[in-house]
C-alpha positions, 0 to 999 in steps of 0.5 A, a space after each residue: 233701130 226698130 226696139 227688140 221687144 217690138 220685133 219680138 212681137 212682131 216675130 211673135 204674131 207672125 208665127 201665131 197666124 203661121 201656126 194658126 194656119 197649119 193646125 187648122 181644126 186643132 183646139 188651139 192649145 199651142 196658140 193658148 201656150 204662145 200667151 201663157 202669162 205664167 211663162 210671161 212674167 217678168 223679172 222682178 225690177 229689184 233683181 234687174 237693179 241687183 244686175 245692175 249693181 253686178 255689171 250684168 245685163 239683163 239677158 246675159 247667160 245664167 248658170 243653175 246650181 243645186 245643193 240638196 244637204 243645204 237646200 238651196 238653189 243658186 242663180 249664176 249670172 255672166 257679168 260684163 267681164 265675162 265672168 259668172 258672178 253669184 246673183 241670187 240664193 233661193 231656198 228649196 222647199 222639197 227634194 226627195 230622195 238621199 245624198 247621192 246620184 238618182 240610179 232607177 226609176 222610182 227610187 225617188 232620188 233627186 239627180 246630181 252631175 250636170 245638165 244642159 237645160 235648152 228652151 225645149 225643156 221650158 214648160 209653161 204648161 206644167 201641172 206644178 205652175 212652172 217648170 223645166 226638165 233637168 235632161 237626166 239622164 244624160 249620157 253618163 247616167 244612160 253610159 251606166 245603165 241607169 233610168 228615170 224621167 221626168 225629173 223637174 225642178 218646179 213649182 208646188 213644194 211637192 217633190 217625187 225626185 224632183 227638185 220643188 221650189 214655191 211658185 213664186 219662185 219657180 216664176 222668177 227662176 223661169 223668166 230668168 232662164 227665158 231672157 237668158 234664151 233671149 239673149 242667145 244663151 243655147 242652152 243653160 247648165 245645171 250643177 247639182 250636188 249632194 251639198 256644198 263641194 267644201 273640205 269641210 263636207 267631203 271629210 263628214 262624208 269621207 265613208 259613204 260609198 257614194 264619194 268615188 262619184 262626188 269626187 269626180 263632180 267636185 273636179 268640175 266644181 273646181 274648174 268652176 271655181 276657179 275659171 268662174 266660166 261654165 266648164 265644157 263637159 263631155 264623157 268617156 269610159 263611164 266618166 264626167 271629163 271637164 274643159 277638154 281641148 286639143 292638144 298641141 298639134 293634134 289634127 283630129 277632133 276630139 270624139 266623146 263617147 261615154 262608154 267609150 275609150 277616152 281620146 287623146 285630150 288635153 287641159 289648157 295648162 292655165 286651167 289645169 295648174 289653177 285646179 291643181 292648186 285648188 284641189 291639193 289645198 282642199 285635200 290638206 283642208 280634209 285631212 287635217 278636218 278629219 285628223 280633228 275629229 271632225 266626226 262622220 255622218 250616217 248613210 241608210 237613214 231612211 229619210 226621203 229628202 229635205 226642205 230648207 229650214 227657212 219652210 220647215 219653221 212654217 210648216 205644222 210638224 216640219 222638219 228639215 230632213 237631211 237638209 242642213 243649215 248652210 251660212 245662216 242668211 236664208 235662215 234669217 228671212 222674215 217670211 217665207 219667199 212665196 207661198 208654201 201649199 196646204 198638201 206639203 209633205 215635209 220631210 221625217 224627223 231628222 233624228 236618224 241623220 245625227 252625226 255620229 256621236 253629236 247631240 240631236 239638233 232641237 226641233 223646229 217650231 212650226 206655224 200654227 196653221 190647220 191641218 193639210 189635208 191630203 192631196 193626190 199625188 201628181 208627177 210631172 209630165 215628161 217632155 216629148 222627145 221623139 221628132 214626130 211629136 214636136 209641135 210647130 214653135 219647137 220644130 221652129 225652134 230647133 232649126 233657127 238653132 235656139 231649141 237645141 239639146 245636148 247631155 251636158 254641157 260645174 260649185 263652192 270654194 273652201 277658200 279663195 281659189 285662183 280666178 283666171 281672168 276671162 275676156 268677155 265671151 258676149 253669146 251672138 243676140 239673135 235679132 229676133 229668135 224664133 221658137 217654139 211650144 210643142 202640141 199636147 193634150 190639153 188634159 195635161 195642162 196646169 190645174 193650178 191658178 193660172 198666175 200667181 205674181 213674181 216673188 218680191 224681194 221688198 222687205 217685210 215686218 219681222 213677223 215670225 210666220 208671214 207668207 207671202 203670195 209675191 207682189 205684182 209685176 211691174 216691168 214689161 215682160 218682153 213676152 215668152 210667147 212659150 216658144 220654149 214650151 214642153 209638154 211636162 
């Protein structure tokens, strides 16, 4: 049997003199785009032997999920049960905004729901290293009138309602959800939350207006939680509804439609005990939380979002913002995992963000480093979305069934919830995927280095203000060809 990687290269050159031959006196940007090495670089061989310690293969499906109070960003990965297991925690280095859903363009605010990120919303030409859109807003976000674009998470450490990671990081990330997509992973889903979905959280912030909606992402939290598959989402009358099937005897299909009625649905009764189970115990949790005293967190304070304290401690002046410390182990990192820019803007001193009645949290010592010095702001370019402005890999793309796009397609347990056993869900591995990168302007390409190398996870000397530009790739790409680019 001829190996995949070489019948990927081979699909590979095939389509580039395809493409070649259609865009005739172009400039050659997609061809540049096929052989972007940013998008190219492969996974880090201390992660591949992590899979490897989890039973996970290396293009099996990933799940992403964000926590803004926390700062952090977790990589789930399907095992060989089939089931989703936790493979890495990345610290956030910047979002921007408050705890709550993104509601208008410009307001700053970084999304919260869930999101499905297809091959199309891949952007290995982006002007923060690397990136993917979130798909906000999906059709709950448009069902409530609301507005925004180009929200991204990426590289740079600068966000404008984004979430931004360093580099290194966003690389990794990236080659990821690239073998991911290799694998025959459709698209991949998105989580994010205003923090960690636990009894603990939800009593602090029992007041602010914004529980109504995290009350009904917490639901698809749970099914997570509790099936460890990734909960099929859909929407209706202006609501996220999760894990909907059928009912017994039924002889329509289900039709969702977000601003309308909901139709006749029902819940396998397997998931819907287990979620039951789960929420009536944080429900307890909460209540004896806040009959303790368990005191409540300001809302209004002013403070455009945060930066995880593992960045704040190394940056002049840093501070977290409204991010909170989550359990101590990214904290205790010896150096900070990737390189943080000179340009970063950390958040304002999180003074107005004390609990109430709680003692002002001591200050972070920063690194001593020279003064940033200002940088212009650059916002992140949206992908293409109208028909006639795909280019040839994404039209490609999207007819062999890789580039497909939907709304939505859910994140912490308070204990140890029920986990229903899952038989082995294995997506069909296309023998050789074909795809696409859409055409652009070749003004809008990355003016940063063109590669900076994979984060490495290879420990370093307890040195207290080390950073760390990665360490040189050692394993074979398999390469991404940016089938799955987009304009961002």
């Amino acid at each position: 049997m001829i190996n995949r990687s070489l019948v990927r290269a081979l699909v590979t050159s095939a389509a580039l003199a395809g493409a070649g031959a259609l865009l005739g006196s172009c400039n050659g940007d997609d061809i540049s785009l096929a052989n972007n090495a940013k998008a190219n670089q492969p996974v880090p061989p201390k992660l591949i032997a992590d899979m490897t310690a989890k039973d996970m293969d290396l293009q099996s499906p990933i799940l992403v999920r964000l926590y803004k109070q926390e700062a952090e960003l977790e990589i789930w990965k399907q095992d060989r049960s089939g089931r989703f297991a936790l493979l890495k925690t990345y610290p956030i280095c910047r979002w921007s905004g408050d705890l709550g859903p993104k509601v208008r363009e410009g307001d700053r605010q970084a999304p919260e729901g869930f999101y499905a990120i297809s091959p199309a919303q891949m952007n290995p030409q982006s002007a923060y290293y690397l990136s993917f859109n979130t798909g906000y807003p999906n059709a709950f976000d448009k069902a409530l009138g609301r507005s925004g674009s180009q929200l991204m998470v990426h590289g740079d450490c600068s966000s404008r309602g984004c979430y931004a990671m360093t580099d290194e990081q966003i690389a990794e990330i990236y080659s990821l959800g690239r073998e991911s997509f290799f694998g025959g992973q459709k698209s991949f889903q998105l989580q994010a939350y205003p923090f960690k979905m636990t009894p603990a959280n939800m009593a602090k912030h029992r007041n602010n207006p914004n529980m109504p909606f995290w009350k009904m992402i917490k639901e698809g939290n749970d099914h997570f939680e509790v099936t460890k598959q990734e909960p099929k989402v859909d929407f209706c009358e202006k609501k996220y509804v999760f894990d909907a099937i059928k009912k017994p005897g039924a002889t329509r299909d289900l039709v969702f439609d977000a601003s309308a009625k909901c139709p006749d649905y029902g819940i396998s009764d397997e998931i819907a005990d287990a979620v039951r189970e789960k929420q009536a115990s944080d429900i307890a949790e909460t209540a004896r939380l806040i009959a303790k005293g368990t005191p409540v967190a300001r809302i209004n304070t002013g403070i455009d979002g945060g930066m995880h304290r593992v960045f704040a401690a190394r940056v002049p002046d840093g501070n977290t913002g409204l991010s909170e410390p989550g359990d101590g182990s990214l904290s205790l990192m010896a150096r900070a995992p990737g390189t943080i820019p000179s340009h970063v803007n950390p958040p304002k001193a999180p003074s107005d963000n004390l609990l109430m009645g709680a003692p002002e949290p001591p200050k972070l010592a920063a690194a001593p480093a020279p003064t940033p010095a200002a940088a212009p702001t650059r916002v992140a370019n949206a992908a293409p979305t109208a028909e006639n402005n795909e280019g040839f890999f994404s039209s490609l793309a999207r007819k062999v069934g890789i580039g497909g796009s939907g709304d939505a397609t859910a994140s912490t347990p308070p204990s140890k919830p029920k986990v229903i056993e899952a038989k082995r869900s294995e997506p069909p591995r296309p023998e050789a995927p074909k795809a696409a990168a859409p055409k652009h302007d070749a003004k809008q390409a990355a003016v940063r280095p063109p590669l900076k190398p994979s984060m490495s996870d290879t420990p370093a000397p307890a040195t207290k203000d080390n950073q760390v530009s990665g360490s040189a790739p050692i394993v074979s790409s398999n390469s991404f060809d940016s089938r799955f680019g987009a304009t961002k």
